[in-house]
C-alpha positions as a Markdown table, in Angstrom:
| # | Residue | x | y | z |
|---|---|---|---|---|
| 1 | Unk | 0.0 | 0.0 | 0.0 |
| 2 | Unk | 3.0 | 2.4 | 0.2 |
| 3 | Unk | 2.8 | 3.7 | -2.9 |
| 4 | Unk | -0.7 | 4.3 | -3.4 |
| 5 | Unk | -0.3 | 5.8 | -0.1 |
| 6 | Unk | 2.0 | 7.6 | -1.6 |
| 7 | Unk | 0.1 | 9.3 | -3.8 |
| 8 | Unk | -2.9 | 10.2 | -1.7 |
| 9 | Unk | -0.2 | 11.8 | 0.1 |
| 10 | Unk | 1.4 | 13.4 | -3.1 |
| 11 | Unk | -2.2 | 14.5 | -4.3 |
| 12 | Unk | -3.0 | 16.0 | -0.8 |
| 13 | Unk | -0.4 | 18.2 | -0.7 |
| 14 | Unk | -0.9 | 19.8 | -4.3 |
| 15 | Unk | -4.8 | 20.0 | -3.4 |
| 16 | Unk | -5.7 | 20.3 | -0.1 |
| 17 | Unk | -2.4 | 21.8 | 1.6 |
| 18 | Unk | -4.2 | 25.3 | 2.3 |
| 19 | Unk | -7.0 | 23.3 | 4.0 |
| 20 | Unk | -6.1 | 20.2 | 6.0 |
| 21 | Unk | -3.1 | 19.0 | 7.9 |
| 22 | Unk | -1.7 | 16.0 | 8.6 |
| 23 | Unk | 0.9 | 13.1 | 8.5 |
| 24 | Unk | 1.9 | 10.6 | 6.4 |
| 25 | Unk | 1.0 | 7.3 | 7.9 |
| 26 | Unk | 3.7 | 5.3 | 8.4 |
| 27 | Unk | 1.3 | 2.3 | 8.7 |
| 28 | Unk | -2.3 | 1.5 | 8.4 |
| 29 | Unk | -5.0 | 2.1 | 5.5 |
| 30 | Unk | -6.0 | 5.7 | 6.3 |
| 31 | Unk | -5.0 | 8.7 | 6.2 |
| 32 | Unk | -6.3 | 11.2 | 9.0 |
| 33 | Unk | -6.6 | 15.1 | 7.9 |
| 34 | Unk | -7.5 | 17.3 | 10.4 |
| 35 | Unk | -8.8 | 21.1 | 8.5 |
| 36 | Unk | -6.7 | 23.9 | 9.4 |
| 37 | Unk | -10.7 | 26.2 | 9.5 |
| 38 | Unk | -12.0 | 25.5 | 12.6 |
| 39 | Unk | -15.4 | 26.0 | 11.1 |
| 40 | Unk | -15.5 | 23.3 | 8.5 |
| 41 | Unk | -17.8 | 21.1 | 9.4 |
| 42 | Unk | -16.7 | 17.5 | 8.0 |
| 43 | Unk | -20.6 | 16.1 | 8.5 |
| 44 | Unk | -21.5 | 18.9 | 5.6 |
| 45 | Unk | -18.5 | 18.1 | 3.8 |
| 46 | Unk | -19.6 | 14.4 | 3.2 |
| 47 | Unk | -22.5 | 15.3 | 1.1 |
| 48 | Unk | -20.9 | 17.8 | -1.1 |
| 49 | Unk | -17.5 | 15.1 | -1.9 |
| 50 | Unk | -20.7 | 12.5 | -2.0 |
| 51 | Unk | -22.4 | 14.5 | -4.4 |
| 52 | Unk | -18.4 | 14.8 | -6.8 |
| 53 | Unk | -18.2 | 10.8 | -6.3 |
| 54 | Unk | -16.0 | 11.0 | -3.4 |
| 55 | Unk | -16.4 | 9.3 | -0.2 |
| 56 | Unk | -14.7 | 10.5 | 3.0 |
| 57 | Unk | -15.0 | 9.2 | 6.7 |
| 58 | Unk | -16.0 | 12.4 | 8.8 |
| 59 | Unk | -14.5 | 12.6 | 12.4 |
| 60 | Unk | -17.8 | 12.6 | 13.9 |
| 61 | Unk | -18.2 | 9.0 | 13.3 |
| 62 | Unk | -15.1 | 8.8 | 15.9 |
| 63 | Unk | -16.0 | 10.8 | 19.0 |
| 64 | Unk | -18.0 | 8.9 | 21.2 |
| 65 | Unk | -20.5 | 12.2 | 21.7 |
| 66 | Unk | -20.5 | 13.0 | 17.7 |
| 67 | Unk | -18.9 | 16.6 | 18.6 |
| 68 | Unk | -15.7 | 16.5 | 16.7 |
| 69 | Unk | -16.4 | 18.1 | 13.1 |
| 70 | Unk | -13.2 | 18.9 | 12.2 |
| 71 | Unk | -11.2 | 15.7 | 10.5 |
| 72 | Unk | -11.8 | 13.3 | 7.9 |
| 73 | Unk | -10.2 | 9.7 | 7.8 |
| 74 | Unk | -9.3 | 8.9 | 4.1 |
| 75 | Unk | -8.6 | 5.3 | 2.5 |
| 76 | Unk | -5.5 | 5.0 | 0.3 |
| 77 | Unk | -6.2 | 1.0 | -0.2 |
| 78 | Unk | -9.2 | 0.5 | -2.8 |
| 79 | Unk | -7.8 | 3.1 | -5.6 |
| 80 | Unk | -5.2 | 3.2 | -8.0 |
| 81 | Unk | -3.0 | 6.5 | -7.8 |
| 82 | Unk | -5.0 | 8.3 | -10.8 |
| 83 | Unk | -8.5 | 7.7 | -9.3 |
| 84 | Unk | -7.3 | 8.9 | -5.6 |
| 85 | Unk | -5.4 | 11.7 | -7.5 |
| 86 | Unk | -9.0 | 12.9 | -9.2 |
| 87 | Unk | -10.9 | 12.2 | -5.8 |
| 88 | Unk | -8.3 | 14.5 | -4.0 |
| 89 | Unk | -9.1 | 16.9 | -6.7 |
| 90 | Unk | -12.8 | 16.5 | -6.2 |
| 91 | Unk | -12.3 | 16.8 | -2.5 |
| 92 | Unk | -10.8 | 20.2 | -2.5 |
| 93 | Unk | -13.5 | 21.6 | -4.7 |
| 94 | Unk | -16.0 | 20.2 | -2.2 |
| 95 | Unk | -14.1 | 21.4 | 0.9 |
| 96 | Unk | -13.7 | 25.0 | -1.0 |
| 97 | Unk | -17.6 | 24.6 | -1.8 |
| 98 | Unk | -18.3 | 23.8 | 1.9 |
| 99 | Unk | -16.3 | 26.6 | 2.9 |
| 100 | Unk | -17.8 | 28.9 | 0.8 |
| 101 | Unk | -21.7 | 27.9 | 2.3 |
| 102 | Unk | -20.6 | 28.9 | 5.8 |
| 103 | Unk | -19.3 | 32.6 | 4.2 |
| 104 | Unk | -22.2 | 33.0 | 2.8 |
């Protein structure tokens, strides 16, 4: 999984510097972004990368009391490095999106 982790990791950092941060795994199957705006809400940010055809983990799911908003868990196993390439792409345009609802 190394390499396709990779180039999640690659993708990330062309696409979603300005927004998330967070480590390469040196193990595992995820990788766990934690949004540098404290008022992204990661919940909201599910169905807008649901609605580009990508599917993220939201933190929520994680905290016991379903208060934590503010991280996503991403999976680097199922794709090939193109199609996590294009999801990264289509998950910065969502998180932008989502930002861009709570300025409004």
């Amino acid at each position: 999984y190394r390499a396709r982790r990779d180039a999640l990791c690659a993708a990330m950092t062309q696409h979603l510097g300005d927004l998330f941060d967070w480590q390469v795994p040196s193990g595992g199957m995820f990788v766990w972004a934690t949004a540098r705006d404290p008022r992204l809400n990661t919940n909201l940010l599910l169905e807008k990368a649901m609605a580009q055809g990508v599917c993220i983990t939201p933190s929520s799911v994680f905290d016991p009391e379903g208060l934590n908003h503010r991280a996503i868990r991403i999976n680097f196993t199922l794709n090939d490095a193109q199609t996590l390439a294009t999801g990264v792409k289509r998950l910065a345009a969502a998180t932008r999106a989502t930002l861009a609802a709570i300025e409004d």
